[in-house]
C-alpha positions as CSV (number, residue, x, y, z in Angstrom):
1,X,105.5,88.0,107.0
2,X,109.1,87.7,108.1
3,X,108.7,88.3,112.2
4,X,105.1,87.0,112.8
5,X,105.8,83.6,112.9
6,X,108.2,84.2,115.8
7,X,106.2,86.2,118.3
8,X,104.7,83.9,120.1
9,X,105.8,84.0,123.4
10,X,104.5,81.0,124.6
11,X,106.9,79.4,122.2
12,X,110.3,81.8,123.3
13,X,109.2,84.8,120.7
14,X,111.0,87.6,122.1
15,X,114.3,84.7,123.3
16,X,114.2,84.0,119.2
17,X,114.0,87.6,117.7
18,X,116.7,88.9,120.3
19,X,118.9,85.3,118.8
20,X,117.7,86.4,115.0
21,X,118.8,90.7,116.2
22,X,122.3,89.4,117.6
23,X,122.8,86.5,114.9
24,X,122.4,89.4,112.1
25,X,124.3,92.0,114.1
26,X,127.6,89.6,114.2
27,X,126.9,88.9,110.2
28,X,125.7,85.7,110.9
29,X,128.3,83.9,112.7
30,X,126.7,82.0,115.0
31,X,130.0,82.0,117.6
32,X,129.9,85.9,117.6
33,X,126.2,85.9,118.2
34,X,126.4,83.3,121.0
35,X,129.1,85.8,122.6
36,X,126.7,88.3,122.3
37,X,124.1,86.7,124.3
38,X,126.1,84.8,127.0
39,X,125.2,81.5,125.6
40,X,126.7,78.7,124.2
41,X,126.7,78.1,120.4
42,X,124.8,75.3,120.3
43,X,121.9,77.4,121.6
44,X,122.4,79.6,119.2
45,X,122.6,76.9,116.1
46,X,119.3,75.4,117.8
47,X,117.3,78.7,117.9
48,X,118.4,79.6,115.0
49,X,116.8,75.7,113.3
50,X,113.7,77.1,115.6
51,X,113.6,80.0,113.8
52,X,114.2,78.6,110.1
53,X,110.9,75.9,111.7
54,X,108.7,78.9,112.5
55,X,109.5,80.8,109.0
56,X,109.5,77.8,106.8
57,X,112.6,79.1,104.9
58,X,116.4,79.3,105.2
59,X,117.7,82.3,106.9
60,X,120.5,82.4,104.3
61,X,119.2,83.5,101.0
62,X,117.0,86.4,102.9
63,X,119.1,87.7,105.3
64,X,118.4,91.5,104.1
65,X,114.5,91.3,104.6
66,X,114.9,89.9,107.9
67,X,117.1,92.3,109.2
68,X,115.0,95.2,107.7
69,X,111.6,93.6,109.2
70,X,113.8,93.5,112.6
71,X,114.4,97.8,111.9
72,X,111.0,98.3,111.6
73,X,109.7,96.2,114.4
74,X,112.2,98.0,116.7
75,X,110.4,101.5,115.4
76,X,106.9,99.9,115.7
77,X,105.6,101.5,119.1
78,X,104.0,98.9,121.6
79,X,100.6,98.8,122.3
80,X,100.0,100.2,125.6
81,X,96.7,101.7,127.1
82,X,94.4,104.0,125.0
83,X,94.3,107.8,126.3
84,X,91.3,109.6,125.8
85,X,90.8,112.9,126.9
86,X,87.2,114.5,126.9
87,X,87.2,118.3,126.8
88,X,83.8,120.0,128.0
């Protein structure tokens, strides 16, 4: 519900969820953030508009959810290649 919207990678996906990780991380200042990821602030500010775009909502009165649909994302294993062993 939260991240969905902004994993498409044909549209920057992982670029906006590593903004939304290090806009969160610096509490939301957009300057700190920017620091963070070597880019200017107004990159930043205009990912973050992306972001609000994608998720059709404010980032400001839900800051908690996102940050706790980020967690569990980062614990969420990638798919990867299916193992099967066949004992006989």
């Amino acid at each position: 519900m939260y991240l969905s919207p902004l994993e498409d990678s044909r549209n920057g996906g992982p670029v906006l969820l590593q903004t939304l990780r290090a806009y969160l991380a610096a509490e939301r200042n957009a300057s700190s953030a920017a620091a963070a990821l070597g880019v200017v602030r107004k990159t930043v500010e205009s990912r973050l508009r992306t972001i609000e775009e994608k998720l059709g909502r404010s980032l400001h009165p839900c800051p908690a959810e996102l940050e706790v649909a980020l967690r569990l994302d980062e614990l969420t294993p990638a798919p990867g290649p299916i193992e099967i062993s066949i004992d006989g």
